[in-house]
TIFIBA-396738 format. One record per residue: residue number from 1; residue in three letters; x, y, z of N, C-alpha, C in turn. Coordinates in nm, 2 decimals, decimal comma. Layout:
BEGIN
[NUM; "Ala"; [X; Y; Z]; [X; Y; Z]; [X; Y; Z]]
...
end
This chain:
BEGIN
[1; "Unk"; [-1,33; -6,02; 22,25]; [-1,24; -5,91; 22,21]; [-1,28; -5,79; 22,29]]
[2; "Unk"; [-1,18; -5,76; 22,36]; [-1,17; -5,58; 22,41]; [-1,23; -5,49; 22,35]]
[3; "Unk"; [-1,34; -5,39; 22,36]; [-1,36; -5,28; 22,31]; [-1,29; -5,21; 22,30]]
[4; "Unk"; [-1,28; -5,08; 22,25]; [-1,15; -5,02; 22,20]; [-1,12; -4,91; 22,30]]
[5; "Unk"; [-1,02; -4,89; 22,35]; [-1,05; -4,78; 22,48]; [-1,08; -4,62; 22,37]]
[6; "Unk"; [-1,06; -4,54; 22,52]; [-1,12; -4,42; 22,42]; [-1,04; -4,39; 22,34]]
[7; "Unk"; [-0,88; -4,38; 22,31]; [-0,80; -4,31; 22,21]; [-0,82; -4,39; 22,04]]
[8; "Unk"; [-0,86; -4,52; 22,13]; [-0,87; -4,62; 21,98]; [-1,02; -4,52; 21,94]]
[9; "Unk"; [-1,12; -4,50; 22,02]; [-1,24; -4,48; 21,98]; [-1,27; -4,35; 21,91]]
[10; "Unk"; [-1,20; -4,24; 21,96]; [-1,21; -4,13; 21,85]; [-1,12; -4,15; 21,80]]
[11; "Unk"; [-1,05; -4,20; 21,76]; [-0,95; -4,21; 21,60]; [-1,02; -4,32; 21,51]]
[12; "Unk"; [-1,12; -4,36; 21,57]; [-1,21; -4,48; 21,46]; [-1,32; -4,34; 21,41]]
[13; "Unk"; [-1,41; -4,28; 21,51]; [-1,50; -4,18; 21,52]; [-1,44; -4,14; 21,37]]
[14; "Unk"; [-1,30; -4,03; 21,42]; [-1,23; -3,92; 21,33]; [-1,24; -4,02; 21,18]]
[15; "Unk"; [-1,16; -4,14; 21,21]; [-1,15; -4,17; 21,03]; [-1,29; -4,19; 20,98]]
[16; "Unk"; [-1,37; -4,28; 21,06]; [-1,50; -4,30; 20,97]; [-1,60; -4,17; 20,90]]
[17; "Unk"; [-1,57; -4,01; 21,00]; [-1,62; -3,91; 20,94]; [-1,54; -3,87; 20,86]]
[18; "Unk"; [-1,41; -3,88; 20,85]; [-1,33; -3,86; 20,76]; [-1,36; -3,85; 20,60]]
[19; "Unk"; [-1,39; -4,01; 20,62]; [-1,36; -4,09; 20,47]; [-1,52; -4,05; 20,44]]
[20; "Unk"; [-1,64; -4,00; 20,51]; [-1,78; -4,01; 20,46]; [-1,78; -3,85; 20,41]]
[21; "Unk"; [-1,68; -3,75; 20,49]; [-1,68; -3,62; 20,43]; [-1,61; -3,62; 20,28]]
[22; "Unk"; [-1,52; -3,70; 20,29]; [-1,37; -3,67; 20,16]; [-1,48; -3,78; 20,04]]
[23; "Unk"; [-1,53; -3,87; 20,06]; [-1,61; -3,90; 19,98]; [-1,74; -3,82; 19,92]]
[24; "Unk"; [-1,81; -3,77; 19,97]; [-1,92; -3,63; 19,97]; [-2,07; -3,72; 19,98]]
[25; "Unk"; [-2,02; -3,79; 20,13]; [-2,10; -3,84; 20,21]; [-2,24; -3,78; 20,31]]
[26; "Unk"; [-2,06; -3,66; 20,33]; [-2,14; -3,56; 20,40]; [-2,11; -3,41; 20,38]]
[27; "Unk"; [-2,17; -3,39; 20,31]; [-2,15; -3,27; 20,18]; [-2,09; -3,17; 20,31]]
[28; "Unk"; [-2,04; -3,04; 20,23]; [-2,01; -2,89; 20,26]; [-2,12; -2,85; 20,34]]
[29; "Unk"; [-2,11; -2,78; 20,50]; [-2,23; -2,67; 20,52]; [-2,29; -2,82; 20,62]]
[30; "Unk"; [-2,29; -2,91; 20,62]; [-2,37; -3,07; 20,69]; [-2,36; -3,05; 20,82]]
[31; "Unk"; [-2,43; -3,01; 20,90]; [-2,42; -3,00; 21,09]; [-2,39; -3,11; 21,14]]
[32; "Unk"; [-2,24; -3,12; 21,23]; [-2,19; -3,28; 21,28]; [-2,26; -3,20; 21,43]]
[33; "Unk"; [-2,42; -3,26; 21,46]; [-2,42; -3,24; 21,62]; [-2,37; -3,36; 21,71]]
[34; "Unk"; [-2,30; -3,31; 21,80]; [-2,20; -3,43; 21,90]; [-2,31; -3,52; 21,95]]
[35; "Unk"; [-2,45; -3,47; 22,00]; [-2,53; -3,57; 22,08]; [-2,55; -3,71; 21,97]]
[36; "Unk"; [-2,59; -3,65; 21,81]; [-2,63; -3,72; 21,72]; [-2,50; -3,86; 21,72]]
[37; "Unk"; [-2,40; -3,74; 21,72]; [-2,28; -3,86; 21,66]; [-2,23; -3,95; 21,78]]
[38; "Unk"; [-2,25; -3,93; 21,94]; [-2,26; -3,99; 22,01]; [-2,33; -4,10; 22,03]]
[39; "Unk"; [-2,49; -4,08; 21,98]; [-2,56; -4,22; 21,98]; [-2,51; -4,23; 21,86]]
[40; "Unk"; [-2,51; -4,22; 21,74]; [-2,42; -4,33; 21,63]; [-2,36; -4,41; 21,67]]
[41; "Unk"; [-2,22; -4,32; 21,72]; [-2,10; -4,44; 21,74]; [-2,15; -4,52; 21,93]]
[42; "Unk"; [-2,25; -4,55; 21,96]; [-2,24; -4,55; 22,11]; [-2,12; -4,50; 22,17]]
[43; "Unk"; [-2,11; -4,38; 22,20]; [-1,99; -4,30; 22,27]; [-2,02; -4,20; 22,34]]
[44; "Unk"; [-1,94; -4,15; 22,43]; [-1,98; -4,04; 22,51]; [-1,94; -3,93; 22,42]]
[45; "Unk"; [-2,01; -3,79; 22,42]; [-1,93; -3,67; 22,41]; [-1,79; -3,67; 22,38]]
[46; "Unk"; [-1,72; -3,74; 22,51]; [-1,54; -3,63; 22,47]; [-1,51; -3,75; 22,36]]
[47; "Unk"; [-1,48; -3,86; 22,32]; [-1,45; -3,91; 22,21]; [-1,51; -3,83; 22,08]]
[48; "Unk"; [-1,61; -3,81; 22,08]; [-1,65; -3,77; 21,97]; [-1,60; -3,59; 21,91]]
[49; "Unk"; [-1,56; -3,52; 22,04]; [-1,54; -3,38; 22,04]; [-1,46; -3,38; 22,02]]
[50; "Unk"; [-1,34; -3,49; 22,08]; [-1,19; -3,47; 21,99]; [-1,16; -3,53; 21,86]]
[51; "Unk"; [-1,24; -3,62; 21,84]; [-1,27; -3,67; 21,68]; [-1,29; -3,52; 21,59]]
[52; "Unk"; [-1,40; -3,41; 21,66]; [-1,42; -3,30; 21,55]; [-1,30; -3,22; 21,57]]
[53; "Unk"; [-1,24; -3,22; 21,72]; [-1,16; -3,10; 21,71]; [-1,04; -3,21; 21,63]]
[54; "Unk"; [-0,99; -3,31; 21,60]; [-0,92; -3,31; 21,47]; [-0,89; -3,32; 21,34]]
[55; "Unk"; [-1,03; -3,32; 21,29]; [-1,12; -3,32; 21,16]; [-1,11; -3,13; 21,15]]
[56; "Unk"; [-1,12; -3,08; 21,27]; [-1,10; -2,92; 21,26]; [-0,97; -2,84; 21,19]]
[57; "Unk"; [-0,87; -2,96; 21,31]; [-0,75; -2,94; 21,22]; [-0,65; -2,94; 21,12]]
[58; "Unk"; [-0,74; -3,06; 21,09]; [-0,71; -3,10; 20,93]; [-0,78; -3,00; 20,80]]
[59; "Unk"; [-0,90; -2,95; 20,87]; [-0,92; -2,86; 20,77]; [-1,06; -2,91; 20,72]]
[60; "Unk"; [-1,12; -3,00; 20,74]; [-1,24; -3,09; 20,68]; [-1,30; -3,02; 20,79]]
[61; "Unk"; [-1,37; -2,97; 20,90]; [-1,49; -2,92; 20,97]; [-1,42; -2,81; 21,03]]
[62; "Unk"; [-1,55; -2,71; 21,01]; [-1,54; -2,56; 21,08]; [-1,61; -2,59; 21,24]]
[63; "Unk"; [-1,61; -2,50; 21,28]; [-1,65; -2,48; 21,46]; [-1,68; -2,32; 21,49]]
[64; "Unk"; [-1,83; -2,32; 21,45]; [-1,92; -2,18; 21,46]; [-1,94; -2,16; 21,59]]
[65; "Unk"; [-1,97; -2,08; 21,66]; [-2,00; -2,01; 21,77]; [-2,12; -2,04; 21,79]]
[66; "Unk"; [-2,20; -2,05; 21,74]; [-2,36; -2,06; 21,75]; [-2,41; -2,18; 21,69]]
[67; "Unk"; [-2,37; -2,22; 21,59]; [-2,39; -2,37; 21,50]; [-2,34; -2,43; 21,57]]
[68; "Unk"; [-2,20; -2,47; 21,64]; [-2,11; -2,58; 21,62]; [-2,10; -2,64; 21,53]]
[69; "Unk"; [-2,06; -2,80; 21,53]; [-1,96; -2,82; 21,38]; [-2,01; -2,85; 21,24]]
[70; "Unk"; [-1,97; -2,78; 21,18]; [-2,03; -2,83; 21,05]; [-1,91; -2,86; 20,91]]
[71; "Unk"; [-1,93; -2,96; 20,87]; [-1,85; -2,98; 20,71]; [-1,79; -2,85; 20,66]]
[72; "Unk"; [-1,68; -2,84; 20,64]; [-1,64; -2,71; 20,59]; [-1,62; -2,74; 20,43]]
[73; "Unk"; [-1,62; -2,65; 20,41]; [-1,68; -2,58; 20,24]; [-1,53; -2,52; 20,21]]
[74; "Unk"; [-1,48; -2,54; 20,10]; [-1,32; -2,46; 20,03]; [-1,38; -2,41; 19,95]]
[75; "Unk"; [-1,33; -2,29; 19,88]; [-1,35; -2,19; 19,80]; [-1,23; -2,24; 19,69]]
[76; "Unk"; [-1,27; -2,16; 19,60]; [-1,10; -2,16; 19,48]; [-0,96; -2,07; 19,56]]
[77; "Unk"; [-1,02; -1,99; 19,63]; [-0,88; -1,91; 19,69]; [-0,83; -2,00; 19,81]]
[78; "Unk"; [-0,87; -2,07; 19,90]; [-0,83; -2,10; 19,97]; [-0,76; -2,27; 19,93]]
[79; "Unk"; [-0,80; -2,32; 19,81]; [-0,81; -2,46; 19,77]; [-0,65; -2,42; 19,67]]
[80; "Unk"; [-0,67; -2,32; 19,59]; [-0,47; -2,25; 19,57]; [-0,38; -2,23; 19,63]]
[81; "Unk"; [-0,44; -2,17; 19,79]; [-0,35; -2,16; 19,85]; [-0,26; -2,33; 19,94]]
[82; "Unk"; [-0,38; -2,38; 19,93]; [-0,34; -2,53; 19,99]; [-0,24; -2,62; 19,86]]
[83; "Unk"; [-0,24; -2,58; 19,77]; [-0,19; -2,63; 19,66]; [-0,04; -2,55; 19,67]]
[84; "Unk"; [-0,02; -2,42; 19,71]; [0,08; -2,35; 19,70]; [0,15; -2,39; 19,81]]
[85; "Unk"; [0,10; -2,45; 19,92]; [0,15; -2,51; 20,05]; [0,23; -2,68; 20,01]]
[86; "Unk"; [0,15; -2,74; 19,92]; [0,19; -2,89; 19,90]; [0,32; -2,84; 19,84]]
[87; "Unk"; [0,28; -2,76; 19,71]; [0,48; -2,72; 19,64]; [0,59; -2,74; 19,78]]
[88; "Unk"; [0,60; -2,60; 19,82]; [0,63; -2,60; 19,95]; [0,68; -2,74; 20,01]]
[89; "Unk"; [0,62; -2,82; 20,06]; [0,60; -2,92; 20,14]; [0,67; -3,09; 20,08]]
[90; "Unk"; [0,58; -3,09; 19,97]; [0,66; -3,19; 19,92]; [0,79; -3,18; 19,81]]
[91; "Unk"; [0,80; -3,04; 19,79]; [0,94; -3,04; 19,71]; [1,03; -3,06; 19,82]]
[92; "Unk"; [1,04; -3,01; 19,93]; [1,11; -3,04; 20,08]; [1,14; -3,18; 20,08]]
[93; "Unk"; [1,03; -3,23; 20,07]; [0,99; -3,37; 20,11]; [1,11; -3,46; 20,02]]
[94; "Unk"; [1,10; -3,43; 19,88]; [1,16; -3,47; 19,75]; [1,34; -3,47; 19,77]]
[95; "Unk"; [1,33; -3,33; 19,81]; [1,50; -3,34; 19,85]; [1,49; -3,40; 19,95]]
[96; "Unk"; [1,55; -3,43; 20,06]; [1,49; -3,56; 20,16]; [1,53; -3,73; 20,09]]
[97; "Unk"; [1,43; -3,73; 20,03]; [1,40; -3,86; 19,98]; [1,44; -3,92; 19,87]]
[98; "Unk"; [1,46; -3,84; 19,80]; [1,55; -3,92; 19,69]; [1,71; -3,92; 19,72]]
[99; "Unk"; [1,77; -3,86; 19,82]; [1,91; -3,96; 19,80]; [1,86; -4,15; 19,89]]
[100; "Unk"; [1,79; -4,12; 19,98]; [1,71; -4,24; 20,00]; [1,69; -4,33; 20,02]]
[101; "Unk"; [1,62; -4,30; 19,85]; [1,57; -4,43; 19,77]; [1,60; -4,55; 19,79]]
[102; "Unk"; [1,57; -4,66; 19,80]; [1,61; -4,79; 19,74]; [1,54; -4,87; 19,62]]
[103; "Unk"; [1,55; -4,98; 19,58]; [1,47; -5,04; 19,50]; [1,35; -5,05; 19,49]]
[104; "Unk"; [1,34; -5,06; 19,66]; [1,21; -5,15; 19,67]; [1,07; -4,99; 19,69]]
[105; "Unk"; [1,16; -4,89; 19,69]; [1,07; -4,78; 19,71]; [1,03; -4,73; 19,57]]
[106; "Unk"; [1,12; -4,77; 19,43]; [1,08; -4,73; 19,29]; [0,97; -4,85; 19,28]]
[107; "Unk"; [0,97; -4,96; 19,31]; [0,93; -5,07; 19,32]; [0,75; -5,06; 19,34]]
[108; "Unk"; [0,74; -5,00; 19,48]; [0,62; -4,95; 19,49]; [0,50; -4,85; 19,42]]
[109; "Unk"; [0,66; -4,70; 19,39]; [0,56; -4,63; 19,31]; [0,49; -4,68; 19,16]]
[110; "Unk"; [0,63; -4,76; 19,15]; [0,60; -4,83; 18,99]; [0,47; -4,91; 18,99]]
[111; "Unk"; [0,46; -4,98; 19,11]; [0,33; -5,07; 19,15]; [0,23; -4,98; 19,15]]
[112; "Unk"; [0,20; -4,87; 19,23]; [0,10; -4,77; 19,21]; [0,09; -4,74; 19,11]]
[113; "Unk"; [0,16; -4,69; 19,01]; [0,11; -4,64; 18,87]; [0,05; -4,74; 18,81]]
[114; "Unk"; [0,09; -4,85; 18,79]; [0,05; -4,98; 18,69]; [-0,11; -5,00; 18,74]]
[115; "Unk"; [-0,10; -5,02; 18,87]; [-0,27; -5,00; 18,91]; [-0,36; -4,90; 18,90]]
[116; "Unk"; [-0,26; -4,76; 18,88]; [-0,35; -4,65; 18,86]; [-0,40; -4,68; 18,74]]
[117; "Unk"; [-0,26; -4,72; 18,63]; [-0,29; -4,69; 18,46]; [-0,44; -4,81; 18,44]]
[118; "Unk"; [-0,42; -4,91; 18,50]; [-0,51; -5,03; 18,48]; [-0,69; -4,98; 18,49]]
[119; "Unk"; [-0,68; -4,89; 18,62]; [-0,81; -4,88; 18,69]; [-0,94; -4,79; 18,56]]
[120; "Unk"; [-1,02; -4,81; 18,56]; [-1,13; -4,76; 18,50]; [-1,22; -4,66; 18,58]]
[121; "Unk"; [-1,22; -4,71; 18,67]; [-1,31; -4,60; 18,80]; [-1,26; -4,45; 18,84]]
[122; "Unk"; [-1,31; -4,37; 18,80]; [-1,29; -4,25; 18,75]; [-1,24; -4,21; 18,94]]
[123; "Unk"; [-1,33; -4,28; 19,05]; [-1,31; -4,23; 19,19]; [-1,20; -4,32; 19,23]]
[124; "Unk"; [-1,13; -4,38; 19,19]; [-1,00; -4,46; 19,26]; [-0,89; -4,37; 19,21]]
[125; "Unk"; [-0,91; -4,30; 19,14]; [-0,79; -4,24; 19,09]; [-0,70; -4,17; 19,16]]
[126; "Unk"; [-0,81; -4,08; 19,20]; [-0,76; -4,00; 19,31]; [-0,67; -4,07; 19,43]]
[127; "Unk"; [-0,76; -4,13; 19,45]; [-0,69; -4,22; 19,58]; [-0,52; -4,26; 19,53]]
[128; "Unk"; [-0,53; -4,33; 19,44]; [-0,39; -4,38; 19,32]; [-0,33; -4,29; 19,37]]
[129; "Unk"; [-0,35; -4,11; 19,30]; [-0,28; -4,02; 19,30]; [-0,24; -3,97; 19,42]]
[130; "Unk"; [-0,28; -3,98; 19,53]; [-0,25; -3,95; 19,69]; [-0,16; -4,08; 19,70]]
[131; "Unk"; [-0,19; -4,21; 19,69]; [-0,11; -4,31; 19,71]; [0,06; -4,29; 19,64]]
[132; "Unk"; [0,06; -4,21; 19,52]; [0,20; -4,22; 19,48]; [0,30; -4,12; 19,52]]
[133; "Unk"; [0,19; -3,99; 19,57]; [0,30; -3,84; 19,64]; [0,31; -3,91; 19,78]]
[134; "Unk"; [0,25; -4,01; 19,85]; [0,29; -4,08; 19,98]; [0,39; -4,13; 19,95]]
[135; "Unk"; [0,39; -4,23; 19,84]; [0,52; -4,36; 19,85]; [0,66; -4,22; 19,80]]
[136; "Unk"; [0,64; -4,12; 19,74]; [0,74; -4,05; 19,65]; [0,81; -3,96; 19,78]]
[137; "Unk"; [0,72; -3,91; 19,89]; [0,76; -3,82; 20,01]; [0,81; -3,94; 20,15]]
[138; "Unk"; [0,80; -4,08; 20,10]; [0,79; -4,16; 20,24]; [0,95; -4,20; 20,26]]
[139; "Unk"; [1,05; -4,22; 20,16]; [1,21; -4,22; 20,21]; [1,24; -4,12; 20,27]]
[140; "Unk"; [1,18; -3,97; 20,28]; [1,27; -3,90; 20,34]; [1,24; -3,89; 20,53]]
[141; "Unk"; [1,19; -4,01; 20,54]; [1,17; -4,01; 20,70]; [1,21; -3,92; 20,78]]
[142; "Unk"; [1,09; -3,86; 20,79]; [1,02; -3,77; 20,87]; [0,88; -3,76; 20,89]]
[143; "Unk"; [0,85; -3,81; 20,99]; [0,73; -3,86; 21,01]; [0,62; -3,74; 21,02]]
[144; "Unk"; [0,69; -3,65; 21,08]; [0,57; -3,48; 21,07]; [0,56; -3,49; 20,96]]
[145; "Unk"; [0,63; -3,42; 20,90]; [0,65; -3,41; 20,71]; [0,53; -3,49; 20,65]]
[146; "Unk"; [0,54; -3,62; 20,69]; [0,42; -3,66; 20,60]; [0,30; -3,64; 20,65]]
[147; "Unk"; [0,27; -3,66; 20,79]; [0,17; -3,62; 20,85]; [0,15; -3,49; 20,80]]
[148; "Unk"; [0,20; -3,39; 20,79]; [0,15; -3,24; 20,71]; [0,11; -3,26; 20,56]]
[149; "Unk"; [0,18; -3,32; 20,51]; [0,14; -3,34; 20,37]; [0,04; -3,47; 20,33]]
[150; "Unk"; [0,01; -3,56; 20,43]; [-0,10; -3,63; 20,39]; [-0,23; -3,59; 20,45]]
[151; "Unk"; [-0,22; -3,53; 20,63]; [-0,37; -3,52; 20,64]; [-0,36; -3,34; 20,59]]
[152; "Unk"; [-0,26; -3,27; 20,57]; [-0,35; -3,08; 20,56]; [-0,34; -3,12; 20,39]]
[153; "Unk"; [-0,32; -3,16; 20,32]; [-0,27; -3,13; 20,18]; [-0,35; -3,30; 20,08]]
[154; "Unk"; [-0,30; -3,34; 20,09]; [-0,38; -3,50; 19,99]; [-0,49; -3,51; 20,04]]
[155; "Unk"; [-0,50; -3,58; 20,20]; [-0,69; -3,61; 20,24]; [-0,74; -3,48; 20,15]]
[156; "Unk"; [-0,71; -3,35; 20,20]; [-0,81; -3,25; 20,18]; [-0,85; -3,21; 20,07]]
[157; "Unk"; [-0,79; -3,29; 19,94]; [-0,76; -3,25; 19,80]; [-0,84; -3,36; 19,72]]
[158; "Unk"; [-0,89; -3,45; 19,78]; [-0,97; -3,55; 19,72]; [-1,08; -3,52; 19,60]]
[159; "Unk"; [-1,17; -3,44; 19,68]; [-1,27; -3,39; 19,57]; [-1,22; -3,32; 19,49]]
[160; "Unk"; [-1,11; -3,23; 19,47]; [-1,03; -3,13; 19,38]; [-1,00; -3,27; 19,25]]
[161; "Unk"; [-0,97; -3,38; 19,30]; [-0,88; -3,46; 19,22]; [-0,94; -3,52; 19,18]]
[162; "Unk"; [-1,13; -3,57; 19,22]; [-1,18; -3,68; 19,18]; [-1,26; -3,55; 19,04]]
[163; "Unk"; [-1,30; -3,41; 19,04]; [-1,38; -3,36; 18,96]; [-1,25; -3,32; 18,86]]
[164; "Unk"; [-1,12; -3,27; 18,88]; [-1,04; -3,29; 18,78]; [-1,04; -3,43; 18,68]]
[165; "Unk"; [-1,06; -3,52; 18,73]; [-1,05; -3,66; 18,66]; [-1,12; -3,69; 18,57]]
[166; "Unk"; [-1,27; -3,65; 18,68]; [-1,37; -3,65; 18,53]; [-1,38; -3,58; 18,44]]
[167; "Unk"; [-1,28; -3,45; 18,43]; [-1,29; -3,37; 18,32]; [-1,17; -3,38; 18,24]]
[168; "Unk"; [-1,06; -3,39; 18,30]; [-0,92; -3,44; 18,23]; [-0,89; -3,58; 18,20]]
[169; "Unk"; [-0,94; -3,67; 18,26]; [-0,91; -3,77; 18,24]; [-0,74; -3,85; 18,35]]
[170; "Unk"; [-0,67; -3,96; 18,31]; [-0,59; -3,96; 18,38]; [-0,45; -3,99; 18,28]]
[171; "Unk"; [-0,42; -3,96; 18,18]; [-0,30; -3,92; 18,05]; [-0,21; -3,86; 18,14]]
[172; "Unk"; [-0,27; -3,74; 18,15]; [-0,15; -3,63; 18,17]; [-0,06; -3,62; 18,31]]
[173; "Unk"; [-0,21; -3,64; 18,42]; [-0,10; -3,66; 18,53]; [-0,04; -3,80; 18,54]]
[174; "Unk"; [-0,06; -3,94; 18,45]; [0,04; -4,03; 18,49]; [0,17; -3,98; 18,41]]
[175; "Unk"; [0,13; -3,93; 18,33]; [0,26; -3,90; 18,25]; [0,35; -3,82; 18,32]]
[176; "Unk"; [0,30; -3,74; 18,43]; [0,37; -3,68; 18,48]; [0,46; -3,73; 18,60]]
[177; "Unk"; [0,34; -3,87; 18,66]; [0,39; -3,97; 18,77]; [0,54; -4,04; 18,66]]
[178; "Unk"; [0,48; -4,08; 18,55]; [0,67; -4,16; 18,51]; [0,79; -4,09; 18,54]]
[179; "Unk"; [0,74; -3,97; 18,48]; [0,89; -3,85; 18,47]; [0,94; -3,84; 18,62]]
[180; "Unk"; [0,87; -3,81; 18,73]; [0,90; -3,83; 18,83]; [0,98; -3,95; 18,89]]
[181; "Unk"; [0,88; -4,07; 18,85]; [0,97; -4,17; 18,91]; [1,06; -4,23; 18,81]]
[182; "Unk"; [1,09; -4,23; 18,72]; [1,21; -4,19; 18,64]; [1,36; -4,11; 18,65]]
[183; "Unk"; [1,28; -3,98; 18,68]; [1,41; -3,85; 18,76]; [1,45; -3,94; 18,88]]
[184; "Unk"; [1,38; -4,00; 19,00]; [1,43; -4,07; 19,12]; [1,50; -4,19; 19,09]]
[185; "Unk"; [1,50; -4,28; 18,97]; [1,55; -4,34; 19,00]; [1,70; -4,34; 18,94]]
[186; "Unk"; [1,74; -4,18; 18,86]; [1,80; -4,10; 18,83]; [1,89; -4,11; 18,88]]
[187; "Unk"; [1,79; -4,09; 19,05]; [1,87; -3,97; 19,19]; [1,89; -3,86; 19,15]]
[188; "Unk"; [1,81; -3,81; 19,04]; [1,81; -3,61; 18,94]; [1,73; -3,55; 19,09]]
[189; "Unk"; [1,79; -3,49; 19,17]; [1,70; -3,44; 19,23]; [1,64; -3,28; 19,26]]
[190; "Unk"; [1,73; -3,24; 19,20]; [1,64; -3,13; 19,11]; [1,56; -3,13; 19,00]]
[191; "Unk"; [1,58; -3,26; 18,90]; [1,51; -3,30; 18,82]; [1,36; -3,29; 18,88]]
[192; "Unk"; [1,38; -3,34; 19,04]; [1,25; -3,47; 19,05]; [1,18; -3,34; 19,13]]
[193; "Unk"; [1,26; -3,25; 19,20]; [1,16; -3,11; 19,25]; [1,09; -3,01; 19,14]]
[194; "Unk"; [1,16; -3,01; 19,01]; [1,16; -2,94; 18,92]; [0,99; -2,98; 18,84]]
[195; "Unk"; [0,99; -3,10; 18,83]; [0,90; -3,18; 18,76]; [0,80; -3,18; 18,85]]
[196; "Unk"; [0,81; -3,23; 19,03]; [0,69; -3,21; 19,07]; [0,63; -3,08; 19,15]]
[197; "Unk"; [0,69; -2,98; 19,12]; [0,64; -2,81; 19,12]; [0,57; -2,81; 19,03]]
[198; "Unk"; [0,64; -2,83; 18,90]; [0,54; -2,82; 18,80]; [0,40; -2,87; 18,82]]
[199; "Unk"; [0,41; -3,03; 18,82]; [0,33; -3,09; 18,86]; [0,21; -3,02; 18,95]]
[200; "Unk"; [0,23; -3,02; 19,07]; [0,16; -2,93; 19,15]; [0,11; -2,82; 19,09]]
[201; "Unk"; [0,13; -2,72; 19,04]; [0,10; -2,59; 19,00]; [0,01; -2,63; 18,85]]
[202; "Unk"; [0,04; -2,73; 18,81]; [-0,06; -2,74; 18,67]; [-0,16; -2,77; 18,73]]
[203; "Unk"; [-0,20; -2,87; 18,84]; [-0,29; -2,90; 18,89]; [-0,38; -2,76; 18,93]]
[204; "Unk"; [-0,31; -2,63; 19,01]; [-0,34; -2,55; 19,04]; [-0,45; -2,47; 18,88]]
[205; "Unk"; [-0,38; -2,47; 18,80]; [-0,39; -2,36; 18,68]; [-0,55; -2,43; 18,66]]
[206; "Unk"; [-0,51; -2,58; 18,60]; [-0,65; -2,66; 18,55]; [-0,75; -2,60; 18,64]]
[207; "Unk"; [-0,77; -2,64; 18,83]; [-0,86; -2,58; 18,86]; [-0,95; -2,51; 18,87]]
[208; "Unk"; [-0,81; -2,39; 18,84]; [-0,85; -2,23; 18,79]; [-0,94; -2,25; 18,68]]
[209; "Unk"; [-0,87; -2,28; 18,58]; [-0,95; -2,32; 18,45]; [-1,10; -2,38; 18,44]]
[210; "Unk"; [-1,09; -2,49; 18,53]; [-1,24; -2,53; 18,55]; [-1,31; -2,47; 18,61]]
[211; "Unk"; [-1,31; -2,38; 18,76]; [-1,39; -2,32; 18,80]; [-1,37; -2,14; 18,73]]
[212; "Unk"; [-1,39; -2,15; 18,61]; [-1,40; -2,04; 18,51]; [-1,53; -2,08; 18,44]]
[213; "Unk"; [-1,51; -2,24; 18,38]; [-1,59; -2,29; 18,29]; [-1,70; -2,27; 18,38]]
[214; "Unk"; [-1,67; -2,32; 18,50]; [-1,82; -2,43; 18,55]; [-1,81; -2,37; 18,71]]
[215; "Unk"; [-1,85; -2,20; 18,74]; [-1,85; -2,16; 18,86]; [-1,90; -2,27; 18,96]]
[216; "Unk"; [-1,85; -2,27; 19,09]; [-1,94; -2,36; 19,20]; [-1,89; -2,49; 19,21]]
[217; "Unk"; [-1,80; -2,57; 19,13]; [-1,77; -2,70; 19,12]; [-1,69; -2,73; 19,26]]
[218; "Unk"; [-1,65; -2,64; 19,31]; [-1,58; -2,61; 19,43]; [-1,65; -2,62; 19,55]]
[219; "Unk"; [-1,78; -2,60; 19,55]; [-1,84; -2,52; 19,66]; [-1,95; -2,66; 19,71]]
[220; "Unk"; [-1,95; -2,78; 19,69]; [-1,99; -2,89; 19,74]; [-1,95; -2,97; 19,83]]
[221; "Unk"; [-1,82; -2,97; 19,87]; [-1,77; -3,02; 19,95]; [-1,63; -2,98; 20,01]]
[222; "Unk"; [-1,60; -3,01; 20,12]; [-1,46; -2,96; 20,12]; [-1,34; -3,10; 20,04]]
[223; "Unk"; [-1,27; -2,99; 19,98]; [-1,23; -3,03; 19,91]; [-1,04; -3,04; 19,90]]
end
């Protein structure tokens, strides 16, 4: 088999730091130095530097002047404001997509919830929950659109979703996934913007709410 040329090779680079940062692999504040991550992956430099500069742009690694790259850290203000962006984004997305619809697209989300409701593992949930605003934003083809709303908005919301879970549990937001895919299969589509603003912005408040309880819950990973 062919080795992967270089475009294959920093998009392998980018996801595998990806999924080890969004996991809290490689915590908030973690120094990615290029020579290190070059001998890791056997790779030169430029694969690995466009891997960080799109990990940059996603929002998962900063680029200091003096440091170079390191894990970037979200605060509660900036982790609202990314929340106030998904409203935005996927209510857009929602109108779009629900005239759409077909069967086989309630079909899936329905699939995703039944696996969410089933799961026990407090860290798959999240993922569930990124899996169902994909399948619910993916009729309105536009492929930017999702690209904005899965890598600046879901990837980057992972740890927000996995420490909400352990403290809320998963009741309320599936309850909230039916109503949704209920209103779509409606075709209510103001119903279905209506319900997931909400949606979105409860998520926001709880947050709030937790990092009141429990200052810092924020400040371990980017999130």
């Amino acid at each position: 088999m062919r080795p992967p040329g270089p475009q294959a090779l920093h998009q392998a680079i980018r996801d595998t730091l990806r999924d080890e940062i969004l996991s809290g692999v490689l915590p908030g504040g973690y120094q990615l130095r290029q020579e290190a991550l070059a001998e890791r992956f056997h790779a030169s430099r430029v694969p690995v530097r466009e891997a960080l500069r799109q990990l940059e742009a996603e929002g998962l690694v900063t680029h200091h002047l003096n440091r170079g790259a390191t894990v970037a850290s979200m605060n509660l203000e900036q982790l609202c404001e990314l929340l106030d962006i998904r409203v935005a984004l996927e209510c857009h997305a929602a109108k779009l997509a629900v005239p759409n619809m077909a069967e086989r697209d309630f079909q899936v989300m329905e699939q995703i919830l039944t696996e969410y409701a089933a799961s026990e593992v407090v860290s798959e949930w999240a993922e569930f929950n990124r899996r169902f605003h994909l399948a619910l934003c993916a009729p309105a083809n536009n492929r930017r659109l999702r690209m904005l709303i899965e890598e600046y908005c879901l990837n980057t919301e992972r740890h927000s979703h996995l420490a909400m879970s352990q403290a809320t549990g998963k009741e309320k937001p599936q309850q909230d996934h039916y109503e949704i895919l209920a209103a779509c299969r409606r075709r209510d589509v103001g119903a279905v913007v209506s319900l997931l603003e909400a949606h979105i912005l409860a998520t926001r408040n709880e947050i709030k709410a937790m990092a009141r309880e429990d200052g810092g819950f924020l400040n371990y990973a980017a999130v």
